[in-house]
N, C-alpha and C positions, 0 to 999 in steps of 0.2 A: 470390405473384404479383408484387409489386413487386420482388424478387431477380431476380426472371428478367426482366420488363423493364426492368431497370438492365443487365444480365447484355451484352443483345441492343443497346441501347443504347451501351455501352460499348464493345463490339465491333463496330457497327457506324461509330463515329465519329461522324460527324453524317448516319446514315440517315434517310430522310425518314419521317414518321410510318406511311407506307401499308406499309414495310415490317420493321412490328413484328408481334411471335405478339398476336394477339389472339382470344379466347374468343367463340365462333360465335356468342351470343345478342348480345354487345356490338355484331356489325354488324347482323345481320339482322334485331333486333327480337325481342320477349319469345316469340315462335313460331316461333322456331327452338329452345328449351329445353323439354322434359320437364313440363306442368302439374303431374306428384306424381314430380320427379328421385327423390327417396332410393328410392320401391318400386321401379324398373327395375335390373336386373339389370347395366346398365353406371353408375351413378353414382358409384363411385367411380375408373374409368377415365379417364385424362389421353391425349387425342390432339394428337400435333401435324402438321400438315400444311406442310412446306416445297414450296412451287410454284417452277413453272421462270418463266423468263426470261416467256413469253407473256403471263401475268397472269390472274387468277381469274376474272376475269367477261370470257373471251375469247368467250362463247355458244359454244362448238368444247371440247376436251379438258382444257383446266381447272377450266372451269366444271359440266363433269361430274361430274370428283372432287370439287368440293366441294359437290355436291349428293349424293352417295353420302355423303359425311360428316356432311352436316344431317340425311340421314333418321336415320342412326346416332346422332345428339344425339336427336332426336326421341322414336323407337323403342328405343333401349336403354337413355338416359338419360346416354351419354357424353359428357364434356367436350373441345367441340374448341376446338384454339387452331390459328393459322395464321401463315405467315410468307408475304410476300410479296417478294423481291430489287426492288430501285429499279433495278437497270442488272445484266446477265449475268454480272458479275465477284462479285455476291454470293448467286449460286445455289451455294446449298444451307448457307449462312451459320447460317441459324435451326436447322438438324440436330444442331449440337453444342450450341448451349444447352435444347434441348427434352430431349436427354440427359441432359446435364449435373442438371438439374431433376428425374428421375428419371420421367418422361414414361414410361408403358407401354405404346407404340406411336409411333414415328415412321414418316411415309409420308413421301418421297419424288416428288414428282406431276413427272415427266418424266425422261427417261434422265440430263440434265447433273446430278441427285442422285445417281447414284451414286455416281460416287468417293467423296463425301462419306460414303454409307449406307456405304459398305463399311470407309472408314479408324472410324466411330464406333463401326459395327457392332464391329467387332474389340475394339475399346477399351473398348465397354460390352455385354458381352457378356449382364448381364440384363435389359436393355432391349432390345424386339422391335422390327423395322424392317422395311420394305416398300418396295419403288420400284415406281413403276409405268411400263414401257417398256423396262427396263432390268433385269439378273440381278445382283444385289451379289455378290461374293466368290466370281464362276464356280459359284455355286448351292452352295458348300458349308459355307457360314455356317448355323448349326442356329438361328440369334435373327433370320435378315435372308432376307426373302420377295423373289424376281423374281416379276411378275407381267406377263407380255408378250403381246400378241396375233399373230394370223394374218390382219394386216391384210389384205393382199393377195387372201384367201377373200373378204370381203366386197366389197372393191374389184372385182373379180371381176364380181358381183352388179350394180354399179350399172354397172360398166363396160359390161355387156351392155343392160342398160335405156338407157343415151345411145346405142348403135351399132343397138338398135332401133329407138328413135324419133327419133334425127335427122332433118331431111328434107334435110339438105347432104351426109350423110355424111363429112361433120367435125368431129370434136369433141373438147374441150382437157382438160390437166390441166395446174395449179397446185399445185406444189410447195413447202413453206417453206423451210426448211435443204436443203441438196444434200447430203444423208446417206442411208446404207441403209437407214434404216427408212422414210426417205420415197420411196425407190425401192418399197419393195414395196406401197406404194400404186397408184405408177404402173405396176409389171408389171402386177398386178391387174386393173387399169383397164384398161390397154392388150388383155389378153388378154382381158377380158370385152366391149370394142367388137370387137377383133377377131372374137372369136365369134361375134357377132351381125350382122358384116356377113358373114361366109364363109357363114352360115343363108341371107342375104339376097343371096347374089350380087352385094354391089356392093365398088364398089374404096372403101375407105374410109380413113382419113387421121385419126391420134391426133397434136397437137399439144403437145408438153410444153417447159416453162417453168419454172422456179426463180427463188424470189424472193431468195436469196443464199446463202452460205455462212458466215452465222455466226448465234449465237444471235437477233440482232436482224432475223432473216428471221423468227422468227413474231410479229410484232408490223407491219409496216410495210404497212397496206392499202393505201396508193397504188400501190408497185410491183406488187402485186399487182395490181391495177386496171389499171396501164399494162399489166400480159401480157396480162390477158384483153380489153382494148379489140384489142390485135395479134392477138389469137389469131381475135377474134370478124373480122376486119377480111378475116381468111384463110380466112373462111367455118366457123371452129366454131361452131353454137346451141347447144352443151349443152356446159358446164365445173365439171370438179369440179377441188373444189381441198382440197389436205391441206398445211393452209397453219397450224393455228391462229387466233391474231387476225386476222392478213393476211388471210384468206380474205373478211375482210368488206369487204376491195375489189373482189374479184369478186362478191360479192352488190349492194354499189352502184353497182357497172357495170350487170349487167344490169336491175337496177328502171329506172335511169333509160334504159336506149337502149331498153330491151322489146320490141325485137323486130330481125332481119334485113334486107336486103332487097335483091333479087336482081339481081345486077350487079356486076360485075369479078370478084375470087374468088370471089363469093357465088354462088352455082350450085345449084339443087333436084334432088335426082334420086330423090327418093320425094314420094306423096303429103304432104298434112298431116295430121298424124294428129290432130291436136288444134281442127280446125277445128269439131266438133263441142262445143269447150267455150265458155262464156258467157262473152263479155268485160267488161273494165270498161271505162267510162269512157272514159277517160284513155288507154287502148290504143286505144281506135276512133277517139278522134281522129286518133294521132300514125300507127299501122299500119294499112295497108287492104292491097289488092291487091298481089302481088307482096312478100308479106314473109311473116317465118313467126316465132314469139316465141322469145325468148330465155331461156334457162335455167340454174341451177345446180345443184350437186347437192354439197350439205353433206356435214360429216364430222362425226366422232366423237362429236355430240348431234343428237340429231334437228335441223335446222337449215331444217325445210320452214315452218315459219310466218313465217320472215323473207323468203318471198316473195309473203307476202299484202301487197298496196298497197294495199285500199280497205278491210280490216276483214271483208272476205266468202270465206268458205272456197269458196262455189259458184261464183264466177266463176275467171277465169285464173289463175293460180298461178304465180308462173317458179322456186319452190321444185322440180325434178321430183322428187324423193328424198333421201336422205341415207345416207351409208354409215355404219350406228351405231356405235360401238365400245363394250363398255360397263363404261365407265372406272367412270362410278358402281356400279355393280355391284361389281366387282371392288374398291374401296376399304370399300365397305359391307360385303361379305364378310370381308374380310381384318379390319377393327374387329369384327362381330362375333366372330369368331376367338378373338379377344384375351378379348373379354368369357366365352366359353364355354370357354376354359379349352384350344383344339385347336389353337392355331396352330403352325403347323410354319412351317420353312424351309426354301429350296430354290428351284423353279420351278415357276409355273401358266401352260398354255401356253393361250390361249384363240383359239375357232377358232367357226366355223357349229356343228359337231358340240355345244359347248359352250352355245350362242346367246350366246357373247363378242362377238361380229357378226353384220351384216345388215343388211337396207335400212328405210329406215322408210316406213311407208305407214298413213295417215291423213286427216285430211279435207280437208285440203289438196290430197294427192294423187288420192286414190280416183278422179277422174275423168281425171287427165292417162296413165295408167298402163292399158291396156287387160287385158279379162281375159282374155285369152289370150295377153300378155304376163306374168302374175302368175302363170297357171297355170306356162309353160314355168320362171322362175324357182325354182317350188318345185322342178321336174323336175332343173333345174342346181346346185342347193342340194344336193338328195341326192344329187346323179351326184359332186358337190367331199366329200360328208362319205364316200361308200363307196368313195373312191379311184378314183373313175371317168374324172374329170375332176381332172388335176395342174394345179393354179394358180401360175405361176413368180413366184418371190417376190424374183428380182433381172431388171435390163433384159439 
């Protein structure tokens, strides 16, 4: 253990402590570790987890991975270590020393690791590896796992749910990197409002935004914040955003404005559908008459309890959904893998058919979310898994 943080150390210069491999119980407390490690079937298993640029505790697609990885300490009794990069020029840095070390599994948590998974992959051909986002070696590395979704299905899903219950018939999406993978959020998205307003005969209106073109687009919540204050300004109430970190500036936009109100672009052209729900507080003060509440609509972790504001799941929520991705899943899979002796390489494509995606719905929601909206959903779910309904996965 101390070889390999000299190893990382030494390599990285004068990296700053946050991004060293460090061993899961060392952050999270003695319950993140196995109470009887030696009986589980993974205890003598080394995981290491190299994350992207965005950082582990983004609440969004980082911090999914590395909860799929805790339950894996937990449950199989394997050992995780993790690296975090301090600035985007050192993604994917910790990949060769968690090799180097003879590490029986490297994960990759974002597409900017592959280059790295693939040139190590090559080089250490009996150590197994994984990306998630991203296919190492064009899928034909036999030691190095692509494990990628069919964002765009789920996106899909919630896109249809904002073009339902807007009451503006405007509504945003918030992009991080201006890359293709974040485009097929936004096809997604886009073709699931669309759907939902062509049901509803109304002229409806998708607003998209990118918060930049380089790594340091998933991390930067104020520009994201500046889109969706423009976005909401141009009369969108319901904004999702596939932003990562950033995303959490479009959640502290709409907690704090909470609601619409109608005048200049702002224009109603369906009922409220949500006027039926209990408000808090803090809402009846600032919103009355002539407004209608503001929403967002998370990605890749359920991200619906960071629109509770008062502690109470029964009142408003500006949480509406989240489109899941399920990164945890997929990293817990791929470790156990490892532990069971089956891991292959190659490509896992993961899709609704798989339940790699979907929307999240729980007690937060359950009221904002009508049931004959949740019916027709499951209807659109199966019409997207039996080829019914083509979801286009570029703009």
């Amino acid at each position: 253990m101390r070889r390999l943080l000299w190893l990382l150390t030494l390599g990285a210069l004068a990296v700053a402590l946050t991004a060293c491999p460090r061993k899961a119980e060392e952050q999270a407390g003695a319950e993140a570790a196995p109470t009887e490690e030696t009986s589980l079937p993974g205890a003598n298993i080394r995981v290491g987890l190299a994350f992207d640029a965005g950082g582990k505790f983004d609440r969004s697609f980082n911090q999914s991975a590395w909860e799929g990885a805790q339950r894996a300490a937990q449950e199989l009794g394997v050992q995780i270590f993790d690296f975090e990069p301090a600035d985007p020029s050192q993604v994917g840095q910790g990949i060769r020393t968690f090799a180097e070390e003879g590490f029986d599994l490297v994960i990759g948590v974002g597409f900017a690791n592959e280059p790295a998974i693939t040139a190590t992959a090559q080089e250490f051909p009996n150590v197994k590896f994984a990306v998630i986002d991203a296919v190492p070696g064009e899928g034909k590395l036999p030691n190095a796992l692509g494990v990628v979704f069919r964002e765009h299905e789920g996106s899909f899903l919630v896109g249809y749910v904002a073009g339902k219950l807007s009451r503006t018939g405007v509504v945003g999406f918030i992009g991080g990197m201006d890359i293709p993978l974040i485009h097929k959020f936004e096809a997604g998205f886009r073709a699931g409002a669309e759907y939902a307003f062509k049901e509803d005969k109304i002229q409806g209106k998708v607003l998209v935004g990118y918060v930049g073109n380089t790594p340091a687009a998933w991390n930067d919540p104020a520009k994201a914040k500046e889109i969706a204050s423009s976005q909401a300004r141009q009369g969108a109430d319901i904004i999702y955003a596939a932003a990562g970190g950033s995303g959490l500036g479009l959640i502290d936009f709409v907690k704090e404005e909470m609601c619409l109100r109608e005048g200049g672009a702002v224009r109603f052209v369906r009922e409220d559908r949500f006027a039926g729900v209990p408000k808090y507080p803090a809402y009846e003060e600032k919103c009355g008459e002539g407004t209608t509440p503001l929403f967002f609509i998370g990605v890749d972790s359920n991200q619906n309890y960071l629109g509770d504001t008062d502690n109470d799941p029964t009142t408003l929520n500006h949480g509406l959904t989240s489109m899941v991705k399920r990164v945890d899943v997929a990293v817990y899979d791929t470790i156990k893998s490892v532990v069971d002796g089956t891991f292959q390489g190659g490509v896992k494509d993961l899709g609704l058919a798989e339940d790699g995606v979907g929307y999240a719905l729980d007690e937060y929601n359950q009221a904002l979310i009508p049931e004959e909206v949740k019916a027709r959903l499951e209807e659109l779910k199966q019409a997207i898994i039996n080829g019914e309904i083509q979801v286009p996965e570029t703009r």
